[in-house]
Every structure is written in structure tokens, then in C-alpha cells.
C-alpha positions as CSV (number, residue, x, y, z in Angstrom):
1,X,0.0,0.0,0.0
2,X,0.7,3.2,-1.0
3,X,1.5,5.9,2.0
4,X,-0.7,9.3,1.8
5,X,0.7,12.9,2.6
6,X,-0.9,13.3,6.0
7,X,-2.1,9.7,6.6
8,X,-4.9,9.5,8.9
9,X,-4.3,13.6,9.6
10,X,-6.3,14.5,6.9
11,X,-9.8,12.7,7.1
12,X,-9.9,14.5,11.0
13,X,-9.3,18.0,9.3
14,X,-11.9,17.3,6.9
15,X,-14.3,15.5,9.9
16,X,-13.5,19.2,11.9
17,X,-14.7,21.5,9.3
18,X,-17.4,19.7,8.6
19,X,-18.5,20.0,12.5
20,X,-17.3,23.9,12.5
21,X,-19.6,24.6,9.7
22,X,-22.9,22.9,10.8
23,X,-22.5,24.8,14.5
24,X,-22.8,28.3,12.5
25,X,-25.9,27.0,11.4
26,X,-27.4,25.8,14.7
27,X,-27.2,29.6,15.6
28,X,-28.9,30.7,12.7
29,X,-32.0,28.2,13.4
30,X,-31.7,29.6,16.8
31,X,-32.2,33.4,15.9
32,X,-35.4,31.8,13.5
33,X,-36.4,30.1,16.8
34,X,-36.5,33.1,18.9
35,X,-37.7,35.0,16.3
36,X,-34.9,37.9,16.7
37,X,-33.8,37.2,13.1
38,X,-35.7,40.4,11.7
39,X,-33.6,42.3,14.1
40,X,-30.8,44.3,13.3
41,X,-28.9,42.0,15.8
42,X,-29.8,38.9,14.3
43,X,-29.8,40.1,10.5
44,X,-25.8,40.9,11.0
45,X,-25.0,37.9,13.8
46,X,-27.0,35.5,10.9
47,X,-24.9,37.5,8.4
48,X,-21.4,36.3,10.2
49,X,-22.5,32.8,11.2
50,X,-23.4,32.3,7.4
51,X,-19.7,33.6,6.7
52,X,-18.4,31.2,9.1
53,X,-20.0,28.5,7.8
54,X,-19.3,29.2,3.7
55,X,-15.3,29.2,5.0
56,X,-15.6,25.7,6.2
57,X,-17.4,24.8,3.8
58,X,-15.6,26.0,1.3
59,X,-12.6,24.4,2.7
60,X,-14.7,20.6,2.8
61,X,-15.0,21.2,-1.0
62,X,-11.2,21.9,-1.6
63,X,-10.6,19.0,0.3
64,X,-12.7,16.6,-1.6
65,X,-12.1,18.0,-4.7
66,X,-8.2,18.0,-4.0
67,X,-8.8,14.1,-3.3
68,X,-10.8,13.2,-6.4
69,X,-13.8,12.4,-4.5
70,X,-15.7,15.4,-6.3
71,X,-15.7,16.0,-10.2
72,X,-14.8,19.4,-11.4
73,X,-17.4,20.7,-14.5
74,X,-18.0,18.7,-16.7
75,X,-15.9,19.4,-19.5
76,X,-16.6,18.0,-22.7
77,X,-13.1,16.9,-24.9
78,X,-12.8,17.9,-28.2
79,X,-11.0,14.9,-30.2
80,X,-8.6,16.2,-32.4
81,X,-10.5,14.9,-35.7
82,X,-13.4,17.0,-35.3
83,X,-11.6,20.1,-35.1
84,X,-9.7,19.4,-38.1
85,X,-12.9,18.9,-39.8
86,X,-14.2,21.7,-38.7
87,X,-10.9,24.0,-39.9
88,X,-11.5,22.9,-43.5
């Protein structure tokens, strides 16, 4: 077996941000329950949590993607016959 960069470091990483971006969340369906989200309080403290949470999240899908475990686009190859063809 091949050994990975970071060995069993990595998956905990990605296992933490995963937990540090759902908590954000859990405070933002806590100004809904409470009702202050219409506040100016709760308007900016939901506008940070969401920041919070789009950083971690953001880092989970650099992770994965890093990995191969996401695609990237889907990005259609041109073969080179067709564009030949289409150049004459």
C-alpha cells in the first residue's frame, strides 16, 4: 500500500470542518427560533454565522475536490479529428 501525505491527519481535518460549519448553522435556526432574526442584531450575527460557515465549507469542497472524490465541470473533450474537420 501506498502511504498518503498526511495519513490519517487529513480525514480529522476534513471530519472538523465539517463540525465547525454545521455549529454556525445551529445559531442561525436559533435566531429563526426566537424570532430575533428580523432584528438588526440577528440580521448581522445571521450574516457572520453564514460567513463562518461558507469558510468551512468551502474548505470541505477543496478538500474533496483536492482528493478526487468530487468532479470538477463537466468538461466536454474535443477529439482532435473533429476540429480538423471543422478548420476545413
Amino acid at each position: 500500500m501506498a502511504e498518503v501525505p498526511g495519513g490519517d491527519f487529513l480525514p480529522v481535518i476534513l471530519l472538523i470542518s465539517l463540525i465547525l460549519g454545521l455549529i454556525p448553522l445551529v445559531g442561525i435556526a436559533w435566531f429563526v427560533i426566537t424570532r430575533t432574526l428580523t432584528s438588526v442584531d440577528g440580521l448581522f450575527g445571521s450574516l457572520i454565522l453564514l460567513s463562518l460557515s461558507a469558510i468551512f465549507f468551502l474548505d470541505v469542497f477543496w478538500q474533496l475536490r483536492d482528493r478526487g472524490l468530487l468532479r470538477s465541470g463537466s468538461k466536454v473533450k474535443e477529439s482532435p479529428k473533429s476540429a480538423a474537420s471543422e478548420e476545413s
